[in-house]
Steps between C-alpha positions, in 0.01 A plus 500: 500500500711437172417195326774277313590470122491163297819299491666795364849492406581135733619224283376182561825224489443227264548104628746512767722764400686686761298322790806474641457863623232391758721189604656742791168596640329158496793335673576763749093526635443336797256200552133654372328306833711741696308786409756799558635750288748271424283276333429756257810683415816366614664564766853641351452863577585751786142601537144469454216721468122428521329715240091526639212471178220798590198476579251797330219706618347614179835594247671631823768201633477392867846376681439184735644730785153726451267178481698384835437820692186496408438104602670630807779257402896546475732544184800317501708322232346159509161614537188292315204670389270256677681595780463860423158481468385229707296286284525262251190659353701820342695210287329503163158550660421842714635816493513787769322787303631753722864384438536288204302373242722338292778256659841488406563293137631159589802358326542780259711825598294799390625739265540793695755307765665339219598848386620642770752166557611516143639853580687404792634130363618682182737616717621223652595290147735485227237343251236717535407346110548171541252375769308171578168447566285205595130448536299193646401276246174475695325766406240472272513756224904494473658766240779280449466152240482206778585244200840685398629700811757459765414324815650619828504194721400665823425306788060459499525838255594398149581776309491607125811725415546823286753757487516929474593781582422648898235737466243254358477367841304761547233512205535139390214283501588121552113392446294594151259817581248546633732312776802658641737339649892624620766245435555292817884446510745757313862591587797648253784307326725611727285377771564789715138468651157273493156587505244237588055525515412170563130459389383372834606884668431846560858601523776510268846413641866643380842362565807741408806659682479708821485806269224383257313389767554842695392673175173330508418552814530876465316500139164693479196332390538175717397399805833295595635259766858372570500130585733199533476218228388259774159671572239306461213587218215293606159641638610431846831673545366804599559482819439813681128498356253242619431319164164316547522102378439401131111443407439142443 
């Protein structure tokens, strides 16, 4: 699997300049406590897809729709994977060796899948070199200056803002190595489309047109659901797979 690049060519806004440019996104996201799509990238567009993180076997990548079959479980577009594998154990603790032994990366969008999406949303905007790119201010080891950057306002997520061209999306690091982290919010000037990774999930979510989102779910190299801005991300709203309770 590729590994991202430093900061690379992103430029890191100093004070408050051109914050502005998130202003659309933070007021158009739904309440955070709802827990949808929506929440996380606003719910403007025609579409939305549901782009799946791998899991691995070794260097080889392993969809969620092979670990359900193989849990005996179903695929569908609002699928969890404790409900695709039935236990709360193979969340940051076991692995099934004959499957998987590496879970999908949580909050961050690997490399690979943020590849093939670059090539289909370069498509699908006028500003291909002018795009906008947010990363929770959470994390520990941030590539971006805390003291001097941008802040997004995002509802629960504060961000810290940069700017760049498209294709770093895919080999930027938003986290100082050995850490790598994808940015968590980016979207073009002209606003034509928004990619969110919120750090709590397995799944990266896109809002564009009916084309872009069309596009992406015919693009090789991602395991890819269409779903409505109002479904639910939360461990529980997989609802065709029994999803055991949370431990205590």
């Amino acid at each position: 699997m590729r590994r991202r690049e430093g900061l690379g060519s992103l430029r890191q806004l100093p004070g408050d300049v051109d914050v502005r440019a998130a202003d659309w996104v933070v007021a158009g996201v739904r309440n955070f406590a709802d827990h949808t799509i929506g929440s996380l990238v606003p719910p403007l567009f025609e579409a939305y897809a549901r782009v799946l993180h791998p899991a691995a076997r070794g260097d080889v990548e392993v969809s969620w729709a092979q670990v359900a079959a193989a849990n005996g479980r179903q695929a569908h577009p609002s699928m969890e994977w404790v409900g695709i594998t039935g236990s709360w154990a193979f969340l940051h603790g076991q692995v099934q060796a004959e499957v998987w032994d590496t879970e999908p990366d949580e909050g961050s969008l690997p490399a690979a899948q943020a590849e093939a999406l670059v090539t289909v949303l370069a498509g699908f905007t006028s500003a291909a070199d002018d795009c906008f790119y947010a990363v929770w201010d959470g994390f520990g080891a941030s590539a971006l200056d805390d003291a001097t950057a941008s802040r997004v306002q995002m509802p629960q997520r504060p961000m810290l803002l940069a700017t760049g061209p498209l294709w770093q999306a895919a080999r930027v690091s938003m986290e100082t190595p050995p850490w790598e982290q994808s940015p968590s919010l980016w979207w073009p000037a002209d606003r034509a489309w928004c990619v969110a990774t919120d750090v709590d999930l397995m799944s990266t979510y896109v809002g564009g047109s009916r084309a872009c989102i069309d596009a992406v779910l015919a693009a090789p190299g991602l395991e890819v659901w269409e779903v409505p801005d109002s479904q639910r991300v939360s461990f529980d709203s997989d609802t065709l797979n029994p999803v055991p309770p949370p431990p205590v």
